[in-house]
C-alpha positions as CSV (number, residue, x, y, z in Angstrom):
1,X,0.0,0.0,0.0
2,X,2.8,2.5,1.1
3,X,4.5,1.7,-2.5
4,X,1.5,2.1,-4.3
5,X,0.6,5.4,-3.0
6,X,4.1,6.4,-2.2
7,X,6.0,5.3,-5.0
8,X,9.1,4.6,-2.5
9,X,11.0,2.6,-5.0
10,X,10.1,5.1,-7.9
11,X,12.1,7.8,-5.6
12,X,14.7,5.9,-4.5
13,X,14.1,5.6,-0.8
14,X,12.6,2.9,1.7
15,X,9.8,2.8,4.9
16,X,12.9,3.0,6.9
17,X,14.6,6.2,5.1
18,X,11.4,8.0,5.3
19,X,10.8,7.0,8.8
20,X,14.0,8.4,9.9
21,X,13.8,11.2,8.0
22,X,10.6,12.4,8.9
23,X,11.5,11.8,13.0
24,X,14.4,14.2,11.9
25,X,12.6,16.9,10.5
26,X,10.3,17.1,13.8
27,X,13.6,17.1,16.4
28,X,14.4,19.8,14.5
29,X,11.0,21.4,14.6
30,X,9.4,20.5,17.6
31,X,10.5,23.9,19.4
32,X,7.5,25.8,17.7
33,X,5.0,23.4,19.3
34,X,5.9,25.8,22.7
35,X,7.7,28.5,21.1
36,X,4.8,30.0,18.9
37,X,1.9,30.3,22.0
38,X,4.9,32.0,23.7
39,X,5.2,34.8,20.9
40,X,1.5,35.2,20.3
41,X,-0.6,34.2,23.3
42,X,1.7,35.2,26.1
43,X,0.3,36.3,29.2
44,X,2.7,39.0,29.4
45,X,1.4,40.4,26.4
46,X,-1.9,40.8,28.0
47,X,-3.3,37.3,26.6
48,X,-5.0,35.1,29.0
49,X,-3.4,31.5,30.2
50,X,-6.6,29.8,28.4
51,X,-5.5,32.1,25.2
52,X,-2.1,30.2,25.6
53,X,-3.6,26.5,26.0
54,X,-5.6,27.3,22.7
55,X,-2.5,28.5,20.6
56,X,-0.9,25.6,21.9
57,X,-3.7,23.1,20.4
58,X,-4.3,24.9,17.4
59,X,0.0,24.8,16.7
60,X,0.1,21.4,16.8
61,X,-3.2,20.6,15.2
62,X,-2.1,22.6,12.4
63,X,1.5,21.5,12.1
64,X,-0.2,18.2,12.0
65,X,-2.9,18.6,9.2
66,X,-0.5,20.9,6.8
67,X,2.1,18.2,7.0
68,X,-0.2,16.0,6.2
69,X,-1.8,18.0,3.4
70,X,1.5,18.0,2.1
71,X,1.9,14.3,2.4
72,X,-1.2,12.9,0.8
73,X,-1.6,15.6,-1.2
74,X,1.9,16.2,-2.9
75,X,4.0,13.4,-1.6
76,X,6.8,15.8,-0.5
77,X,8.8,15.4,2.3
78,X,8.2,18.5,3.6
79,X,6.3,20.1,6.9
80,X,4.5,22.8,7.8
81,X,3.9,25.0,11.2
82,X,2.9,28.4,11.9
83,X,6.1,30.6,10.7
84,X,8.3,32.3,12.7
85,X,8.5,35.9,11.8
86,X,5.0,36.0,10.6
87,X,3.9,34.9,14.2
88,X,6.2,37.7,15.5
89,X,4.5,40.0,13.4
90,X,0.8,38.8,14.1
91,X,1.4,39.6,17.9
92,X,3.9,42.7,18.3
93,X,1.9,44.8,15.0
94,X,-1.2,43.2,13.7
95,X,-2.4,42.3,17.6
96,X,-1.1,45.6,18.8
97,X,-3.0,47.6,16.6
98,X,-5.9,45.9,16.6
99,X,-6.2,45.8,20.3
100,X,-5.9,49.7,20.3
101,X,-8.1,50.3,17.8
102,X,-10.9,48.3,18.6
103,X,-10.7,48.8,22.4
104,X,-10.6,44.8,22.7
105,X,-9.0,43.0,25.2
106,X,-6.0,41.1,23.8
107,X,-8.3,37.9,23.9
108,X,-11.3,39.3,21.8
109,X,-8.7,41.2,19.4
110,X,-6.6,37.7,18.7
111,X,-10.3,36.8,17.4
112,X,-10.2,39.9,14.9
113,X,-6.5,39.6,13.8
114,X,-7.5,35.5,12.7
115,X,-10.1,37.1,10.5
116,X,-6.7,38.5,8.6
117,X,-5.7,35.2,8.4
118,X,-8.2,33.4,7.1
119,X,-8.5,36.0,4.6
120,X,-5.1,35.9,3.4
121,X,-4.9,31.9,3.5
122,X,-8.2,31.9,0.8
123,X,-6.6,34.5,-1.0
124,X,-3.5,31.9,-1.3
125,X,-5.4,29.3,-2.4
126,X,-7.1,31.4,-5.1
127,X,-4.0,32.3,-6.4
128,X,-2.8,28.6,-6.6
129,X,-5.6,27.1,-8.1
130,X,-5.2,29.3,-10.5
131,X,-1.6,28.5,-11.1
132,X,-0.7,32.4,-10.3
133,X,1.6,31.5,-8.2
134,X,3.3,28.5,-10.2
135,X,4.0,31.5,-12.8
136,X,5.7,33.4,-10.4
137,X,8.1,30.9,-9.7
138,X,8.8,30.2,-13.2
139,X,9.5,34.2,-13.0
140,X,12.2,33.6,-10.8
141,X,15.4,33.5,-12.7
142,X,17.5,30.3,-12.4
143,X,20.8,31.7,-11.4
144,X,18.8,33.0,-7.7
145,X,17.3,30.0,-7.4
146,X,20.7,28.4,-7.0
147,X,20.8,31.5,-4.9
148,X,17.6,31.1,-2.6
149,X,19.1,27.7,-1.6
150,X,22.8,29.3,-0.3
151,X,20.3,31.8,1.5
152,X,18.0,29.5,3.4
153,X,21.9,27.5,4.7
154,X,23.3,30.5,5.7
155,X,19.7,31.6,7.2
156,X,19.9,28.0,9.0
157,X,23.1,28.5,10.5
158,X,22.4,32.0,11.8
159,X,19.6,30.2,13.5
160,X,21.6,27.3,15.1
161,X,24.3,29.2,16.4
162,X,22.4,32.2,17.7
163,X,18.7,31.2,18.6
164,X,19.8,27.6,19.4
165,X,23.3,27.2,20.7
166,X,24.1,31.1,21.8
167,X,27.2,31.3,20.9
168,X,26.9,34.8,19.6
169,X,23.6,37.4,19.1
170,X,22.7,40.8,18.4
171,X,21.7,43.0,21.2
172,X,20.4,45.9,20.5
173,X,23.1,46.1,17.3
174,X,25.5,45.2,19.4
175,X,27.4,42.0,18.4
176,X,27.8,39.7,21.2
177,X,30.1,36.7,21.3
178,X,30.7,33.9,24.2
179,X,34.2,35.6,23.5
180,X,32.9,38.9,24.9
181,X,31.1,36.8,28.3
182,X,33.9,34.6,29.1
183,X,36.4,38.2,28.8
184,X,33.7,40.7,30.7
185,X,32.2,38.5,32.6
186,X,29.2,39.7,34.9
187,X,29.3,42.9,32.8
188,X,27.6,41.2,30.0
189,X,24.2,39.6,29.9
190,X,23.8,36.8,27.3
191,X,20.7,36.7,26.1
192,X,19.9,32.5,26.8
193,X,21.2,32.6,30.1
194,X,22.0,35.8,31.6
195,X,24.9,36.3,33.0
196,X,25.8,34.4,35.9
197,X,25.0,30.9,34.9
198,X,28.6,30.9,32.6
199,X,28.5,27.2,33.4
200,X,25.3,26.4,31.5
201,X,27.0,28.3,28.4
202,X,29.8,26.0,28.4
203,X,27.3,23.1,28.4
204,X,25.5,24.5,25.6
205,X,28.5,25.2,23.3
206,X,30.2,21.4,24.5
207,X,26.6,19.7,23.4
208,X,26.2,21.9,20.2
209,X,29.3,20.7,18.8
210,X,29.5,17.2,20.3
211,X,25.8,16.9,18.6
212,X,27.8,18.5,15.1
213,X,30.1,16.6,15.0
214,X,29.0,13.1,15.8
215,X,26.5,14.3,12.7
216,X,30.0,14.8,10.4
217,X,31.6,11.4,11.5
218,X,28.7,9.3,10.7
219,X,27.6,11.0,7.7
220,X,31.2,10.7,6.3
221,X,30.8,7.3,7.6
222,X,27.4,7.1,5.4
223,X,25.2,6.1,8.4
224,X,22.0,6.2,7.2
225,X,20.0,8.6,10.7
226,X,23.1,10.6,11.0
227,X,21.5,13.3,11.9
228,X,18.9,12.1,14.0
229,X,21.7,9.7,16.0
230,X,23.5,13.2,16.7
231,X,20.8,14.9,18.0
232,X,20.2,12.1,20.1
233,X,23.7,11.7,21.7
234,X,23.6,15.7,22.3
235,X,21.0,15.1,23.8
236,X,22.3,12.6,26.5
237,X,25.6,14.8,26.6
238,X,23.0,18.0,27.9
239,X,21.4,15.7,30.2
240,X,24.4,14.7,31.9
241,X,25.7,17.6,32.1
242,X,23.1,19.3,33.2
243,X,22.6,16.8,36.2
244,X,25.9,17.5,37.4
245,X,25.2,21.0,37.5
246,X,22.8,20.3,40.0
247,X,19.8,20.5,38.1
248,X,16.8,18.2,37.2
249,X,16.7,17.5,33.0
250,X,13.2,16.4,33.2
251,X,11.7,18.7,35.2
252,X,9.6,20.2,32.3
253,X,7.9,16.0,31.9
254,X,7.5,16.2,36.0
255,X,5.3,19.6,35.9
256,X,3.5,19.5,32.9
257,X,0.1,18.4,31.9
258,X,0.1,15.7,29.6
259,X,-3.8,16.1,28.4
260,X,-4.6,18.6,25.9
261,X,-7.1,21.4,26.9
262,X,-9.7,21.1,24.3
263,X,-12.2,23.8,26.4
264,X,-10.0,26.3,25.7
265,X,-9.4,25.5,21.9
266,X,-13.4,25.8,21.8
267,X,-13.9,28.3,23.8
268,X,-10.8,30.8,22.4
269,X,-9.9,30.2,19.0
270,X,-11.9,27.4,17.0
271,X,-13.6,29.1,14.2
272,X,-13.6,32.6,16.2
273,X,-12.2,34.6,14.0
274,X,-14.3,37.8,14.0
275,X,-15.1,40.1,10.9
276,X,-16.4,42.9,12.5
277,X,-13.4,44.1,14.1
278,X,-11.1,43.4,10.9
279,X,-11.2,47.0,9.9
280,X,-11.2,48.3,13.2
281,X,-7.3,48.8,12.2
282,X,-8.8,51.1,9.3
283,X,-9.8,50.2,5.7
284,X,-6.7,50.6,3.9
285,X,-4.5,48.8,6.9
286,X,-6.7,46.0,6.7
287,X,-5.8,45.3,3.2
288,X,-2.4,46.3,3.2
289,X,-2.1,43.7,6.3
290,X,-3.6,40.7,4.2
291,X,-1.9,41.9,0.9
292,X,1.8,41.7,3.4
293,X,0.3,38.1,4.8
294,X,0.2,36.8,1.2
295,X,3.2,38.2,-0.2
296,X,5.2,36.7,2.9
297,X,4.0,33.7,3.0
298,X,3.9,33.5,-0.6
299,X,7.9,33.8,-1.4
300,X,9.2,32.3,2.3
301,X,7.2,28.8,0.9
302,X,8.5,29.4,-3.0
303,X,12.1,29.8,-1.5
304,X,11.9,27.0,1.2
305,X,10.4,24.4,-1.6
306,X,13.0,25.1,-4.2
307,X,15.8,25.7,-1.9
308,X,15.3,22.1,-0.2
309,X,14.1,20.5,-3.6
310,X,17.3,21.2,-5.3
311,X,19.4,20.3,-2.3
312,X,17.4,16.9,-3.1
313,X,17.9,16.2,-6.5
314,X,14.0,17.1,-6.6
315,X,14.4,19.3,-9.6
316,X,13.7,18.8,-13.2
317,X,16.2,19.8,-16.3
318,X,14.3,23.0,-16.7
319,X,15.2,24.1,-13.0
320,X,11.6,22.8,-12.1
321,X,10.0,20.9,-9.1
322,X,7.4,18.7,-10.2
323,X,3.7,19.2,-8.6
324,X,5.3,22.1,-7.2
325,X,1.4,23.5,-7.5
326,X,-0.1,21.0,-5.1
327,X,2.9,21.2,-3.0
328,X,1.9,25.4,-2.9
329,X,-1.6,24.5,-2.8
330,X,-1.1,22.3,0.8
331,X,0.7,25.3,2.0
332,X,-2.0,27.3,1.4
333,X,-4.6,25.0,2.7
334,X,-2.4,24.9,5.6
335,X,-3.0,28.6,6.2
336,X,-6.7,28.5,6.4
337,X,-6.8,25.0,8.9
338,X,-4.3,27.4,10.9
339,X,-6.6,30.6,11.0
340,X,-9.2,28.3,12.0
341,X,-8.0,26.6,14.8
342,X,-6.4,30.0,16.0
343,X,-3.0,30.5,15.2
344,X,-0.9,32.9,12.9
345,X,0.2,31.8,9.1
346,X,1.2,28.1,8.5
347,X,3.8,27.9,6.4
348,X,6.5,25.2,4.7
349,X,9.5,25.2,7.6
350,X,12.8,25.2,5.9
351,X,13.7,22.6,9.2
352,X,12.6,20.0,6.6
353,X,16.2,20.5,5.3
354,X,17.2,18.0,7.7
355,X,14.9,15.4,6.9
356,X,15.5,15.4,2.8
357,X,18.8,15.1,4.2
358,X,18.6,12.3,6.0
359,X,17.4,10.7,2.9
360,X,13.4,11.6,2.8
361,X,11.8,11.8,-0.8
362,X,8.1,11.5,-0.6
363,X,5.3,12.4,1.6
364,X,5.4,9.4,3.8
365,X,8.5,10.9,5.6
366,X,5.8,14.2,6.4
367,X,3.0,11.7,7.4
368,X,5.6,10.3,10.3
369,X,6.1,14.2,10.9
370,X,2.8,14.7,10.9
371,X,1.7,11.7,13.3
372,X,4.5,13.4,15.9
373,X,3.0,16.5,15.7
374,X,-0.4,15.0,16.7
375,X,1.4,12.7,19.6
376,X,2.9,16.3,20.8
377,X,-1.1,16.9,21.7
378,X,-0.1,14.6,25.0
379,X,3.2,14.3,24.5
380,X,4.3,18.1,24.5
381,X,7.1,17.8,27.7
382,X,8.4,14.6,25.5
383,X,9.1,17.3,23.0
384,X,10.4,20.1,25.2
385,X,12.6,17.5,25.9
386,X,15.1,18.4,23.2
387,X,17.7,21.0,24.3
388,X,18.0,23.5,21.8
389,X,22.1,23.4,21.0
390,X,21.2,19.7,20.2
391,X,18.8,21.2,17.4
392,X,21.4,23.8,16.9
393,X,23.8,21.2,15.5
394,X,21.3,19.6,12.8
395,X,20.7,23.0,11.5
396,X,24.4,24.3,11.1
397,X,25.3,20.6,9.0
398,X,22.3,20.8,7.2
399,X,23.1,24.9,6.5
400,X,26.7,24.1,5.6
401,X,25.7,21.2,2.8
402,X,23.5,23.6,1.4
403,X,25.7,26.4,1.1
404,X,27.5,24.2,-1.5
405,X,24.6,25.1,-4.5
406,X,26.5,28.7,-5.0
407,X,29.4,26.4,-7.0
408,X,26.6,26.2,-9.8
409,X,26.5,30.1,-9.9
410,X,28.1,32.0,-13.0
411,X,30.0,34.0,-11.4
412,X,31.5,36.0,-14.8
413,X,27.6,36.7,-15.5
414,X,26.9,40.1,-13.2
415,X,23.4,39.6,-13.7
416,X,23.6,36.3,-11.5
417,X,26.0,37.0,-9.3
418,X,25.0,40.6,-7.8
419,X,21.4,39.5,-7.5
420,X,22.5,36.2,-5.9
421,X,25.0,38.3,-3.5
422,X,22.5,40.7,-2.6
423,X,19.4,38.4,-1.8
424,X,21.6,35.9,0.4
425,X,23.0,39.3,2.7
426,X,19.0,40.4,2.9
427,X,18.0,36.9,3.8
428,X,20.4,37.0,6.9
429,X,19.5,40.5,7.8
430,X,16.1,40.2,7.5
431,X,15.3,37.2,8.0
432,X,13.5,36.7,5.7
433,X,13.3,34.6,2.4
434,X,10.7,36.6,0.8
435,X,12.5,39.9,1.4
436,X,16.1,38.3,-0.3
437,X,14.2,37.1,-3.0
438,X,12.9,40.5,-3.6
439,X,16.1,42.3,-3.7
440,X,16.8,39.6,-5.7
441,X,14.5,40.0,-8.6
442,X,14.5,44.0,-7.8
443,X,18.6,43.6,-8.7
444,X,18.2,41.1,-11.1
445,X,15.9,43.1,-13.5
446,X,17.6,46.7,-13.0
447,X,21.1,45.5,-14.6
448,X,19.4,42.8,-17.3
449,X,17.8,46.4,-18.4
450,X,20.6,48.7,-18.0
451,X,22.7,46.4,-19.7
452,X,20.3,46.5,-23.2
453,X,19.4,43.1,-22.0
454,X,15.4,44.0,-21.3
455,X,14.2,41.1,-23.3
456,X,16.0,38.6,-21.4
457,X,13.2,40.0,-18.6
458,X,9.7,38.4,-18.3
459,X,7.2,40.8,-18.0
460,X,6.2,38.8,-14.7
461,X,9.3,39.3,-13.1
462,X,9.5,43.4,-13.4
463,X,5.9,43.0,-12.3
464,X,7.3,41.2,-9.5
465,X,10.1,43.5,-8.8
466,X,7.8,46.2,-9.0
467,X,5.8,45.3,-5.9
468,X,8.5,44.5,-3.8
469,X,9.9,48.1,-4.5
470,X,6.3,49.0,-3.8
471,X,6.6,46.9,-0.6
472,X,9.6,48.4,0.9
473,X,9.0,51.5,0.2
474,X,6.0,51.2,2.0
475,X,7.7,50.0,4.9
476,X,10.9,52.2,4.6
């Protein structure tokens, strides 16, 4: 049955490849089962603790179904969860204003902000079943697609060794290195673990790269679950280590309820998104809010897909990924289950780097994926579990292997190059995908024009690189 629907042997892989692969791609993701209530339902923020039991449903319930929208529906190996940086977005300026302007609590003003959701998810799916947005990826020059995946590496690494591992951060523009703690000492505060436990740095840097490279030796060793065996004995490592520091590992499994609050989901999010208070924000706010939603979303998924696919081998002589549309059209799907369970934009996670590596090719790696995601529903301490510098190391040697797509860059051709330059440094400060790719194309079509080279341009792609100028001019 698996083969049949699968086609494992067609793509080269087996149950057990896929299996592995797809428990990779969760260890690697399983942070935003806590992390995303924490940016948009905290009760700092004004949002009740019911608010945060409901965002914490509806992010697993929605990892869950877009994975396997994905799976069934594209037979990709990749998964889906409500994106970071469009979360952070929903709760520190779409939530903000619309709690201001509506004179809502922040629980009756989350319902108004998931109306912009919603809204923006069907106006994804409109635009993929119309195939609009498998034109703008053919709009997307080859030389920055080879690009896009360089990006998303170097965007992974930023992530494992700042978020993750904390070996260095920005603080308020200023660049902070464990360098800079171990020489100042008290006098500087790092931002995972202020600044007296030094001790707990040292076991997060020690189990980051014990967790790399035991990934390195049995990869070059061609251990099939590299990845996922390195995670694992970081794992142990920060368990041990943090024992003998005096502390309990599991404390988070001791002191945390294992049954899912369902009441709250009903009560607080499920299909409570509210209309009337979508322009509360004002007419032309409201748009422009939706219009950002889709344009985000849009480009982070484009990128992710064809970054990862080609990292895979998953790409066709003409640069193409095939059913890319239905792969698109499960993200966008995706977006709408989120909205209605209650949580921010669901989106294709470029975590699913690290299961592709590890060997996934089809959608029964995201159905395993997808089948953690719902265990996480009773199982959330099991997933807490996993100490971030252990995630930190999967990310960085995923990152570093798909750095290695810029060889296929012409480098003599300034019309790659630049374009290619420019996206990846807007990608790392941004963070974002979509905003490098818009430099990108922005970059791209400027010297292709200047150069007498205009009809080497698709009229899609200076339509593209016209709204992004549009978009950050609006936001400059």
């Amino acid at each position: 049955m698996l083969e049949k629907f699968f086609k494992l042997k067609e793509n080269n892989t087996t149950v057990r490849t896929e299996v592995l692969a797809g428990l990779t791609t969760f260890m690697t993701m399983a942070y935003i089962i806590a992390l995303n209530p924490n940016i948009i339902a905290a009760p700092t923020n004004g949002a009740s603790t019911n608010l945060w039991n409901a965002v914490f449903i509806a992010t697993a319930l929605s990892a869950a179904i877009g994975t396997l929208f994905m799976a069934f529906l594209a037979n990709k190996p990749f998964a889906l969860a409500p994106g970071m940086g469009l979360n952070a977005y929903f709760a520190t300026v779409v939530l903000t204003i619309m709690a201001s302007t509506s004179d809502k609590t922040y629980d009756e003003a989350f319902k108004g902000a998931l109306a912009i959701i919603v809204v923006s998810g069907i106006l994804f799916t409109i635009l993929t079943l119309f195939k609009v947005r498998e034109k703008i990826v053919d709009a997307i020059p080859v030389g920055i697609r080879f690009g896009i995946t360089a990006g998303i590496g170097l965007m992974l690494i930023n992530v494992g060794m700042t978020t993750n591992a904390g070996i260095y951060y920005d603080d308020k523009g200023n660049f902070i290195t464990i360098l800079d703690f171990f020489t100042n000492g008290a006098s500087v505060s790092h931002n995972m673990i202020g600044s007296a436990s030094y001790k707990l740095l040292i076991l997060y840097i020690i189990t980051f790269f014990v967790g790399l490279f035991t990934i390195v030796v049995l990869n070059h060793k061609k251990i099939k679950g590299s990845i996922l065996y390195g995670m694992l004995v970081a794992s142990l490592v920060y368990f041990a280590g943090d024992a003998m520091l005096g502390n309990d590992p599991f404390l988070v499994v001791k002191h945390t309820t294992w049954l899912p609050q369902f009441t709250d989901l009903v009560d607080k999010t499920l299909f409570k998104f509210h209309f009337d208070t979508l322009f509360s924000m004002g007419f032309l706010s409201a748009i422009m809010t939706i219009v950002t939603f889709c344009m985000v979303d849009m480009f982070d998924t484009i990128g992710t897909l064809l970054g990862t696919a080609t990292k895979a081998g998953m790409i066709d002589e003409t640069g193409k990924m095939p059913d890319m549309n239905k792969a698109m059209l499960s993200d966008s799907l995706a977006t709408c289950v989120g909205a209605c369970t209650g949580t921010s934009t669901v989106t294709t996670f470029i975590e699913s780097a690290s299961g592709v590596e590890e060997g996934g090719r089809t959608g029964f790696a995201s159905v395993v994926t997808g089948l953690c995601f719902l265990a996480c529903l009773f199982l959330a301490p099991v997933a807490k579990l996993i100490p971030a510098p252990a995630t930190s190391a999967a990310l960085v040697f995923v990152g570093i292997l798909m750095i290695s797509s810029l060889k296929n860059v012409d480098y003599d051709d300034f019309s790659q190059s630049v374009p290619v330059v420019l996206m990846i440094v807007f990608m790392m400060v941004t963070s974002g995908i979509g905003n490098g790719i818009g430099i990108g194309l922005i970059s791209y079509s400027i010297i292709k024009i200047c150069s007498g080279k205009i009809k080497e341009v698709s009229i899609l792609t200076i339509i593209l690189s016209l709204l992004f100028v549009g978009k950050f001019f609006i936001i400059f």
